[in-house]
Backbone as CSV, one residue per row, in Angstrom:
resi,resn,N_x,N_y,N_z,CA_x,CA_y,CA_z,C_x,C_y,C_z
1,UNK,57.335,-44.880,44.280,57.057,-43.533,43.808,58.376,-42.830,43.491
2,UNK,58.983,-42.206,42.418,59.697,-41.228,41.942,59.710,-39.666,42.505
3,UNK,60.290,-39.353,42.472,61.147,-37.558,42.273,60.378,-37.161,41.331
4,UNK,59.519,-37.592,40.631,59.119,-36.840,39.243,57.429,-36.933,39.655
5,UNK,56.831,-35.267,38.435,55.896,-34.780,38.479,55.686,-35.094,36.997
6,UNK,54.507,-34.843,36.391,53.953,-34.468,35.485,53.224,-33.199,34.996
7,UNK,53.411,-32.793,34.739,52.517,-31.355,33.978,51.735,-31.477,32.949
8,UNK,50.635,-31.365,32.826,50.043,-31.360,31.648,49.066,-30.133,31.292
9,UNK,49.699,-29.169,29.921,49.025,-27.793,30.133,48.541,-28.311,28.457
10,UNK,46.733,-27.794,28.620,46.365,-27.840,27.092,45.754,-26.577,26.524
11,UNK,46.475,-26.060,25.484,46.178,-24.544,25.222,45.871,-24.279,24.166
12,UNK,45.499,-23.337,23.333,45.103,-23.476,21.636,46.037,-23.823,20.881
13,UNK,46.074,-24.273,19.666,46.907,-24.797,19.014,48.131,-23.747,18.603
14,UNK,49.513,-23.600,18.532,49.791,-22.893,18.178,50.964,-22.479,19.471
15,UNK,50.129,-22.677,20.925,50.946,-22.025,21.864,52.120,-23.316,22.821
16,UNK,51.776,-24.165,22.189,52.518,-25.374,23.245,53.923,-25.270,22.807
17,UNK,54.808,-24.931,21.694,56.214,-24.613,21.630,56.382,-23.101,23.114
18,UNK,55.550,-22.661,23.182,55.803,-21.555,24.117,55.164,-21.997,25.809
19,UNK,54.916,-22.982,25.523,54.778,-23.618,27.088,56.263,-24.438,27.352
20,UNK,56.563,-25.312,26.299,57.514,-25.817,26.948,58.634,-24.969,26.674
21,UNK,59.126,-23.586,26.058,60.195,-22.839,26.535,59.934,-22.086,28.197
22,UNK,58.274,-21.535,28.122,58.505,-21.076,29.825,59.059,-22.172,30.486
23,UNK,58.182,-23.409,30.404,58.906,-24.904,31.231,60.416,-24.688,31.326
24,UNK,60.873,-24.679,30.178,62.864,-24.970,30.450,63.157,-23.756,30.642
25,UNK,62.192,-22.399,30.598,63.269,-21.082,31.237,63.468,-21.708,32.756
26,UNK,62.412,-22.163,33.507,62.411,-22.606,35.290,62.925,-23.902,35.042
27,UNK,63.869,-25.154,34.595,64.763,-25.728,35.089,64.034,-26.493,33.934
28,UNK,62.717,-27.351,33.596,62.518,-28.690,32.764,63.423,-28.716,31.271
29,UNK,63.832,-29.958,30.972,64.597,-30.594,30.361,63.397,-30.212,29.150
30,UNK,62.619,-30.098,28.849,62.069,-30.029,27.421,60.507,-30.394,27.736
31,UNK,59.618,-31.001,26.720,58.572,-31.612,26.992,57.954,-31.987,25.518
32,UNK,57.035,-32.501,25.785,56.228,-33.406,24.472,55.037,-32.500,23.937
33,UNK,55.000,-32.645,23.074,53.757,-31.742,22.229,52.500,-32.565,21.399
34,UNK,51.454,-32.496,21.685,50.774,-33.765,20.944,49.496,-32.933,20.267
35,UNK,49.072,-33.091,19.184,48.455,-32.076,18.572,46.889,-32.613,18.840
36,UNK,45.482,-32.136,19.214,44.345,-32.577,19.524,43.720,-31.644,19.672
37,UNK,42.270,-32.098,20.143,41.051,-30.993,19.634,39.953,-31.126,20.956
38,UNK,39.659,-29.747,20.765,38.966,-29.740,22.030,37.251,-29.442,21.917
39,UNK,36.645,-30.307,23.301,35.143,-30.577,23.111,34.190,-29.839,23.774
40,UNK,35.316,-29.277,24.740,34.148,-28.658,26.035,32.801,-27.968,25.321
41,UNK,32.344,-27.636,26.727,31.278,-26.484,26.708,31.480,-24.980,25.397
42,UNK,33.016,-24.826,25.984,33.558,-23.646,25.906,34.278,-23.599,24.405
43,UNK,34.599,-24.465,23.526,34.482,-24.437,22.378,34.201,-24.413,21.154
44,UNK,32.827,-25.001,21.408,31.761,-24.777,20.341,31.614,-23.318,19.798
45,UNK,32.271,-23.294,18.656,32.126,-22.420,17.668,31.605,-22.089,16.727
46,UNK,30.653,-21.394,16.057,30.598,-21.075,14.518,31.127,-20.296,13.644
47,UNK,30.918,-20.939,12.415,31.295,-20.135,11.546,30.761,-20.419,10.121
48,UNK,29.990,-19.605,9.580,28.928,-19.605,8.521,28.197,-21.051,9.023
49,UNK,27.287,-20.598,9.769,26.867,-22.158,10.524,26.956,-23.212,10.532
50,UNK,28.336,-23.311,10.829,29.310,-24.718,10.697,29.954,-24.350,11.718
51,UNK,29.576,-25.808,12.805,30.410,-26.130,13.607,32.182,-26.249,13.586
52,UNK,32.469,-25.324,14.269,34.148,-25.244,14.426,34.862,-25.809,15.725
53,UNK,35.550,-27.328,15.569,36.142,-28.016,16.797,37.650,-27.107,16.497
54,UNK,38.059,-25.987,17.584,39.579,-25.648,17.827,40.310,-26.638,18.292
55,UNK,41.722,-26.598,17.357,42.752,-27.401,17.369,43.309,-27.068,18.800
56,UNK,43.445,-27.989,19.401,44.644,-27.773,20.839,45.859,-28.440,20.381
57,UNK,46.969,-27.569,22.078,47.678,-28.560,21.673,47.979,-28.776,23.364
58,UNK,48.444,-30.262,23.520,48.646,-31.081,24.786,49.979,-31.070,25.146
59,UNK,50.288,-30.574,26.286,52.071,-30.289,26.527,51.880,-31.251,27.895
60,UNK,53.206,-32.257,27.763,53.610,-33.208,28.873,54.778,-32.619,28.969
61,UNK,55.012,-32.374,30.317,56.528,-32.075,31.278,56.766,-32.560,31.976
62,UNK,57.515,-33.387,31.824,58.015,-34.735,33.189,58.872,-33.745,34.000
63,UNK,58.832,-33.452,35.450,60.054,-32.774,36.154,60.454,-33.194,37.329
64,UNK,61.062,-32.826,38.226,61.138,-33.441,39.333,60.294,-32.639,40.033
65,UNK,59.721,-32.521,41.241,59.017,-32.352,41.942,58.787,-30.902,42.301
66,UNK,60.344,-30.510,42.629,60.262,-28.869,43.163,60.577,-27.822,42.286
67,UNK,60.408,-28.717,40.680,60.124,-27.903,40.334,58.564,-27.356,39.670
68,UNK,57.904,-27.795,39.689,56.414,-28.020,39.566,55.664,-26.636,39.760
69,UNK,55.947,-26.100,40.741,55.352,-24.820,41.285,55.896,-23.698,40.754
70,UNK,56.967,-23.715,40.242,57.498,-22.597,39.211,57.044,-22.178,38.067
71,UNK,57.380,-23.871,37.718,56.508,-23.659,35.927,55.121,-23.614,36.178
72,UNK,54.212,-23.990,36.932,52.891,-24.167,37.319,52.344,-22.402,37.085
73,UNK,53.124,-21.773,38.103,53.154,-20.231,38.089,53.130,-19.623,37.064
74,UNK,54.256,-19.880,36.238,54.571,-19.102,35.050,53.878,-18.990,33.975
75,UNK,53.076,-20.740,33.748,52.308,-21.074,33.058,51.194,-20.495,33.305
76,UNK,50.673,-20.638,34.458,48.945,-20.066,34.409,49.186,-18.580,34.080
77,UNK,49.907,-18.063,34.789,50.663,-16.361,34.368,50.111,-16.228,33.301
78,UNK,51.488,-16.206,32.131,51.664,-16.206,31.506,50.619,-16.547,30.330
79,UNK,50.028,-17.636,30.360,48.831,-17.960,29.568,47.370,-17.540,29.811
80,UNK,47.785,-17.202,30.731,46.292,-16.785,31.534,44.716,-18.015,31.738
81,UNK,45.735,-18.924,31.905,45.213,-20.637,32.194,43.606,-20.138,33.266
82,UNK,43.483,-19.532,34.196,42.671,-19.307,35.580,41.324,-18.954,34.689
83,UNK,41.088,-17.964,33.582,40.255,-17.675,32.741,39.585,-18.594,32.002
84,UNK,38.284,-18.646,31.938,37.463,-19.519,31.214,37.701,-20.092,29.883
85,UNK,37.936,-21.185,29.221,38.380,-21.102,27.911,39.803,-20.697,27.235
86,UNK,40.522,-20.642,28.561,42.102,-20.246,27.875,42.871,-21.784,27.853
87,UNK,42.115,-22.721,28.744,43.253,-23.431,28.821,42.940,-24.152,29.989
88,UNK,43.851,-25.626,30.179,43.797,-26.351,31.391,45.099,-26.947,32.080
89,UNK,45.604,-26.880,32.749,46.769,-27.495,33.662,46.374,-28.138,34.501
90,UNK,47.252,-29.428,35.178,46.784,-30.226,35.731,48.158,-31.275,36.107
91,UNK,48.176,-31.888,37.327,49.582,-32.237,37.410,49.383,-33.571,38.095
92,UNK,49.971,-34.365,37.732,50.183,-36.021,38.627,51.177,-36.640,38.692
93,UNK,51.146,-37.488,40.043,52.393,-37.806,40.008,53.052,-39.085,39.119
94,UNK,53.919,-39.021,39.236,54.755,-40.397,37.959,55.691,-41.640,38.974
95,UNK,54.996,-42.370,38.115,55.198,-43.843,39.428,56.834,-44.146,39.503
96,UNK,57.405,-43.945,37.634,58.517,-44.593,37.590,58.906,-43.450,36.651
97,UNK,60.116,-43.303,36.377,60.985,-42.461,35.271,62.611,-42.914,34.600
98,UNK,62.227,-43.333,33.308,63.739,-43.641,32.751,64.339,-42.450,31.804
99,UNK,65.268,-42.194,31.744,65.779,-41.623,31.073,65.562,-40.112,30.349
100,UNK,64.998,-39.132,31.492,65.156,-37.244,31.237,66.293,-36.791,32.373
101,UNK,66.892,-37.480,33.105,67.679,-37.129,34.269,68.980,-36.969,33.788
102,UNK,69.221,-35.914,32.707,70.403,-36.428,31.781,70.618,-34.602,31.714
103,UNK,71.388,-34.138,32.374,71.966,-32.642,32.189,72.142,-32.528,30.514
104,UNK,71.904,-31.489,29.711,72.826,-31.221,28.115,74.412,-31.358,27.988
105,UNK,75.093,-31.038,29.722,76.412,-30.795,29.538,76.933,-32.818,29.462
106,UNK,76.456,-33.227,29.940,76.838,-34.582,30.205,76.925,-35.230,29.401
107,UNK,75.976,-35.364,28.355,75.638,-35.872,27.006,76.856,-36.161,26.463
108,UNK,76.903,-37.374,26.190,78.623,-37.652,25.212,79.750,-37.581,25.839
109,UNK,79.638,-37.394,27.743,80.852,-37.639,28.312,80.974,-39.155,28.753
């Protein structure tokens, strides 16, 4: 088992560049953005009676451990994740980790 967490926050399309800046305001190195669509209950939409699937988007944050509860915070905060239909977070742990353990200042020394 690793030092490292996972984060995974999925929010409407549009807001995952602003998940992973709260992420790196509290310490994470960056994160992944993957563009997808959501099925729940809670999305089914119309519009001129045509079914509307909203675009999500899927944010992965690999971090180390302590920091998890920061961004966890900031995120549901901030997004207002706890509310029906805003959104989902969800965190597991990561067996193995190569290569995010790399400060910006270090890079190229």
């Amino acid at each position: 088992m690793s030092d490292y967490k996972c984060i995974v926050v999925i929010v409407d399309r549009g807001l995952g560049d602003d998940v992973i800046a709260k992420a790196k305001s509290k310490g994470a190195y960056g994160g992944t953005l993957v563009s997808g669509r959501g099925s729940s209950i809670h999305e089914k939409r119309k519009f001129l009676d045509f079914m509307v699937k909203p675009e999500k988007d899927l944010v992965l944050v690999v971090v180390k451990k302590n920091l998890v509860t920061p961004i966890k915070e900031l995120v549901k905060k901030d997004f207002e994740i706890e509310q029906v239909g805003k959104g989902i977070l969800f965190v597991f742990d990561v067996e193995d980790v190569v290569g995010i353990d790399i400060p910006l200042d270090d890079m190229g020394k």
